[in-house]
N, C-alpha and C positions, 0 to 999 in steps of 0.2 A: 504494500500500500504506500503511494507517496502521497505529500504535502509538506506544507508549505508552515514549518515550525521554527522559532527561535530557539530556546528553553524551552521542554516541555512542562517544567515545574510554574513557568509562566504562561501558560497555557490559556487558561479563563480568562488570568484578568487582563491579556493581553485584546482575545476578545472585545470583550467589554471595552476595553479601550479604543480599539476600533471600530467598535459602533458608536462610539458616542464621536470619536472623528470623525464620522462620515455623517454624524444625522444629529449632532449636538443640539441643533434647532428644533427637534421634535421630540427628543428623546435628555434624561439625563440619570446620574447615580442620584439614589438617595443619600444624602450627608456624604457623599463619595465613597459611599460603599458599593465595592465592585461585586459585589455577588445581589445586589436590588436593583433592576432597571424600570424608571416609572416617565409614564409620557409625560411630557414637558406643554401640551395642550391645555388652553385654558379650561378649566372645569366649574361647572356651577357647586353651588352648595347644594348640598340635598339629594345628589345623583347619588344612585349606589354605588360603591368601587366595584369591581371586578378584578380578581386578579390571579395568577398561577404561581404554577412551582415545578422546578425538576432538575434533572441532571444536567450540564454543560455537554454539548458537542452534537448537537442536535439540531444546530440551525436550517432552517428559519422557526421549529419549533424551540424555547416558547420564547424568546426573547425577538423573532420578527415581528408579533401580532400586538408589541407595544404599544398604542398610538391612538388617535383617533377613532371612534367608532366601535374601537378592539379591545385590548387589555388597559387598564390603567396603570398597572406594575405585575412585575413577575421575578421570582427568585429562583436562582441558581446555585445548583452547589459543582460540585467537581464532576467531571467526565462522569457521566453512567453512576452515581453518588445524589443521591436525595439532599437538599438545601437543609441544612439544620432547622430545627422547630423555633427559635429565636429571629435567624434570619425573616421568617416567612410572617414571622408577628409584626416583624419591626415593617415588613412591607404592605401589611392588613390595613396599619396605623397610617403609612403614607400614602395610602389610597381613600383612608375613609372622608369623607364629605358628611358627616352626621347623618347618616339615613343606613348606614352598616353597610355589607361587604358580603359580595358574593364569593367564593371559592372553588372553581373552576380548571381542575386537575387531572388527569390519569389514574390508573388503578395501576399502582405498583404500591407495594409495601411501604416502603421506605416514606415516599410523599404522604399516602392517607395518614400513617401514624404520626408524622411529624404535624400534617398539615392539622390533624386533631388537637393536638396539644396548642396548635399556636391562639388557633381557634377559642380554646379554655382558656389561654393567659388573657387575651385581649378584652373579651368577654366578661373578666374576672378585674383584672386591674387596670381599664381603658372604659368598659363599660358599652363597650360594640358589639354590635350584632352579626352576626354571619350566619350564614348558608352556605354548604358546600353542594357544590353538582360532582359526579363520580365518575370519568367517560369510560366506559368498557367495548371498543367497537371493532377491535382485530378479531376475527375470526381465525386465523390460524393460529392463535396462542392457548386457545381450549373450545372444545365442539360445544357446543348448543348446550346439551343438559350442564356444563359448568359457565353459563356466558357470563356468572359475576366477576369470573377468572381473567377474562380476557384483558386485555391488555388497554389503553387509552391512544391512536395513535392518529391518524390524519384526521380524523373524525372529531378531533378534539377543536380544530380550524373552525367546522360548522358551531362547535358548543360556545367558543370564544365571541362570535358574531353572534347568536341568538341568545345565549344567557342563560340557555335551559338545556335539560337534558332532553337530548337525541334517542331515542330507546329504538327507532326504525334502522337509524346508521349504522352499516357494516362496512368494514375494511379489511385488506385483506396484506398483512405485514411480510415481507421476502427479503432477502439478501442473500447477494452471489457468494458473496464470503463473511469471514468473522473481521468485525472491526477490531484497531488496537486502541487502546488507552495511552493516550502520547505520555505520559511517566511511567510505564509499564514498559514500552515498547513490542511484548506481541500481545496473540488478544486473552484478552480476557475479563474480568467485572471489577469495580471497586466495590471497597465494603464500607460502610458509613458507620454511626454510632449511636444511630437511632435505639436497638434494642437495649444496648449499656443504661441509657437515657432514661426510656420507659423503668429498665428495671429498677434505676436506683431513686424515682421517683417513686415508685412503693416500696422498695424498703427503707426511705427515709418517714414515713408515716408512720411502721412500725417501731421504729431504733429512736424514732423522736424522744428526746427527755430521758434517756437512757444514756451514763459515761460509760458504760461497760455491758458489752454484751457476750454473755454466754453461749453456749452452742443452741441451745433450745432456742433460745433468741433470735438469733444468728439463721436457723433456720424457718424459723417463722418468718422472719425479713425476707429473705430470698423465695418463697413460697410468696410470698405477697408481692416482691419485685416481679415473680415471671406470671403470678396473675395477671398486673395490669398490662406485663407484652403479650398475654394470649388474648385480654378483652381487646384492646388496640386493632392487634396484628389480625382477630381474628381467626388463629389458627388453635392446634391444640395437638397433645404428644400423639404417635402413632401416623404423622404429616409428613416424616422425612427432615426434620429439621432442627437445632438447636436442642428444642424443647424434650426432645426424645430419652435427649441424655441430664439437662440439666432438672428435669424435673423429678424421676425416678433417684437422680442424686440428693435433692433437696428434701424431696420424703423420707431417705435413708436417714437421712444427717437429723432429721428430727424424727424418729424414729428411733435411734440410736443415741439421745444424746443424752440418757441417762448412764452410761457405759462409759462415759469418758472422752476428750476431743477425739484423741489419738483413732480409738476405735471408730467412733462414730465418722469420723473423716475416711477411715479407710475401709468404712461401708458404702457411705456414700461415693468416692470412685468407685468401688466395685457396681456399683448398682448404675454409675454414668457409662463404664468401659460397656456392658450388658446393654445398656440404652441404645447407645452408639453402634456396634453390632448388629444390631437387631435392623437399625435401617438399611441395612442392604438389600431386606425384602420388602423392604417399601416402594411403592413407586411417587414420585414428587408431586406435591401439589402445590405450594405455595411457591411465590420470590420466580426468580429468573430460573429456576433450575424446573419449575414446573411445568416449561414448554417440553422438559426431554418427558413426560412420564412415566411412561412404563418400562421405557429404552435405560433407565436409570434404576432400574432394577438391578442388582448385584455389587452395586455401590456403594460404599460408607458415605452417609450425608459430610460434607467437611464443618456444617455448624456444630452437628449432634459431636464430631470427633476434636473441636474446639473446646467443648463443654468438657468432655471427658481430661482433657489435659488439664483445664482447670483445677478441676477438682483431685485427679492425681496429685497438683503443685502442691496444693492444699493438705492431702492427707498427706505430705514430705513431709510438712514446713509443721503439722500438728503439733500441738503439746497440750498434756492434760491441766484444766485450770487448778489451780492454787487455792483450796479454800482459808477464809482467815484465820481457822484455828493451826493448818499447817504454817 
């Protein structure tokens, strides 16, 4: 594959630099930040915003449809990499006109969960209203009986100009070859930090007001961390993913944790390493990996074997607590 790159670590914001060179007059950064493009079009008060969100390297989706008539702003994150959940608030707030905010996005993981949360902070500490629209219109990313599955792709053009959801539109997604990730150099996906996010948002509601946590604790928090990524994400253990492993860990560990760290830690790997195993007869459904499905049979999911090393580290690194009479 050729093109036309400086540094590929400069990659995005080099972009963005060059749109805003070339259409400074219609288009600008919000506060100069290179990952918010919001049109520079006089707007009344009172209009709803409309706005998106996704990966970089995708143009003219979504950073062409900035502008009059189209988007009011839209957030980016890195190549094939979802816009963090901050980003995407801080672009709600630059679009809103007092009358709230529509959110008009793709169905990939990464976007819907982040784009959830931005949706709740703004809501919460700005006091805006939103609506999201969902676009699912690739037909070749899952048949008919999964079409929530499908993907958001040219179909998302119509949803940007109407403001509503398309439920007739189909499209149909191909490529000759695999694209690269210009800081990678061959192909392959980025990974974002949306699920760390989600999780450490519910175990900080648990571990709240606590200096010291114990394994029962400790396991309660992580049980309530990967609750709020399966309400989010939508998904749930036995998918092929992450969850497969870290959650059978996370019952071990509380389970076990009248027995001692030591033990209870190296229940829980045991019970991630089993998790993890176990997806090779899964076939995929969730994320970018649930276009192979069933072709993806005989494979260790790499989240679920992510999880498993975890908690491996963990049951290393163990030590039984200290009570204060020892």
């Amino acid at each position: 594959m050729r093109k036309i790159i400086n540094n590929p670590e400069h990659f995005v914001d080099e972009t963005m630099e060059g749109i805003i060179a070339a259409y400074g007059d219609r288009l600008k950064l919000y506060n100069g930040d290179k990952r918010i493009l919001i049109s520079n079009y006089p707007t009344r008060e009172g209009k709803v915003g409309i706005v998106t969100a996704g990966g970089s390297g995708h143009l003219p989706v979504f950073l062409g449809y900035v502008g009059s008539g189209l988007l009011d702003g839209c957030t980016v994150g890195n190549v094939f990499a979802s816009p963090s959940a901050q980003k995407m608030a801080d672009t709600i707030r630059a679009c809103d006109k007092g009358n709230g905010v529509l959110c008009l996005f793709g169905n990939y993981g990464g976007d819907k969960m982040n784009m959830e949360m931005a949706c709740e902070e703004v809501e919460l500490e700005d006091d805006i209203a939103t609506r999201t629209v969902l676009v699912c219109d690739d037909v070749a990313s899952a048949p008919k009986e999964k079409a929530d599955k499908r993907r958001g792709v040219a179909g998302m053009i119509y949803a940007f100009k109407t403001q509503k959801a398309l439920n007739h539109i189909r499209t149909m997604g191909v490529a000759l070859s695999p694209c690269v990730v210009p800081e990678v150099g061959v192909p392959t996906f980025s990974i974002d930090d949306t699920i760390t996010s989600l999780c450490l948002m519910g175990m900080s509601r648990v571990l709240k007001g606590h200096e010291d946590a114990d394994t029962l604790l400790l396991s309660e928090a992580l049980l309530a961390g990967i609750a709020k990524v399966m309400e989010k994400a939508g998904s749930k253990p036995g998918e092929k993913t992450i969850l497969d492993s870290v959650v059978p860990a996370s019952e071990a560990l509380r389970d076990n944790a009248g027995t001692g760290s030591k033990t209870a830690f190296a229940a829980a790997a045991a019970a991630a390493k089993t998790g993890s195993e176990a997806t090779a007869d899964m076939p995929a459904v969730h994320g970018r990996a649930a276009y192979y499905g069933e072709k993806s049979i005989g494979l260790v999911d790499g989240g679920a074997e992510v999880g498993r090393l975890i908690f491996e580290t963990l049951a290393a690194c163990a030590v039984d607590e200290v009570s204060e009479q020892d």
